[in-house]
N, C-alpha and C positions, 0 to 999 in steps of 0.2 A: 677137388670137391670130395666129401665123405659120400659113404656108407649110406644110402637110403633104406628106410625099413618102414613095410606100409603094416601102420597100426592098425588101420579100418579102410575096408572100401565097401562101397553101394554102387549101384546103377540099376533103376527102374523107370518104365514109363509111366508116368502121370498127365496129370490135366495143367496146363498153365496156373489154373489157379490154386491145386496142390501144390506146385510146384511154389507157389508165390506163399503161401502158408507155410511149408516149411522152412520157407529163406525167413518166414520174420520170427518164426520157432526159433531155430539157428541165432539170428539178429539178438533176440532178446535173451540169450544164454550167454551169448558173445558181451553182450552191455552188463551182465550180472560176474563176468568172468570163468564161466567152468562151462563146459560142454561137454556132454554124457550121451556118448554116440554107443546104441546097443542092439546086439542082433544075433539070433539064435544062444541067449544066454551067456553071450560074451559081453563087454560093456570094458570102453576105452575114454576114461576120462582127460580130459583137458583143460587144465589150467591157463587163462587168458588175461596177459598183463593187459596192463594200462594203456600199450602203445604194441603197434602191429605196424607192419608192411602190409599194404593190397594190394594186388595185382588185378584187374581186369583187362579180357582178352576179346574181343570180337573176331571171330574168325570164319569165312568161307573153305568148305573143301571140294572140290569139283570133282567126281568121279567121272567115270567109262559110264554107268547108266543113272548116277543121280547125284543132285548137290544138297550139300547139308550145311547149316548156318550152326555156330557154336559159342555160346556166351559161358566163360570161364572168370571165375572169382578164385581167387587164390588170396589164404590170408597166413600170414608168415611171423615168426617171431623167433628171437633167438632164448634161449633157453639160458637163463640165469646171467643175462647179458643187458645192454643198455637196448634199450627198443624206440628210439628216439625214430620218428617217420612225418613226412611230409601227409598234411589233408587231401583227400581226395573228393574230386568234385561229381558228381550223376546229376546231367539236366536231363 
């Protein structure tokens, strides 16, 4: 496995339905191809082919005084490569 190198991160709390806002923000960048992630005058654009990998994750984590549920989307592509991926389904 290569070299990981984090071009952007965030973590903030919001309200579910911010939260649902900025997934369809994301969503609709994602279906145009480029996503323009910006923050303190930094700005990391991305370029988004035709075909991805998604990953989603439901996860439980049970602590010593509290449990946390965790819904991960992870979207993946290779970089100047074939992106050929199977459809993913959400009921």
């Amino acid at each position: 496995m290569g070299k990981e190198q984090i071009l952007f991160k965030s973590e903030e709390k919001m309200s579910a339905q911010e939260a649902a806002k900025l997934l369809r923000t994301i969503a609709d960048k994602i279906d145009k191809g480029k996503v323009v992630l910006a923050r303190g005058g930094k700005e990391t654009i991305l370029k988004i082919p035709g075909m991805v990998e998604v990953e989603i994750k439901a996860e439980t984590e049970t602590g010593r005084k509290k449990t946390t549920k965790k819904l991960e989307i992870e979207i993946e592509w290779r970089v100047g490569g074939d992106n050929k991926a199977a459809p993913v389904t959400i009921k």
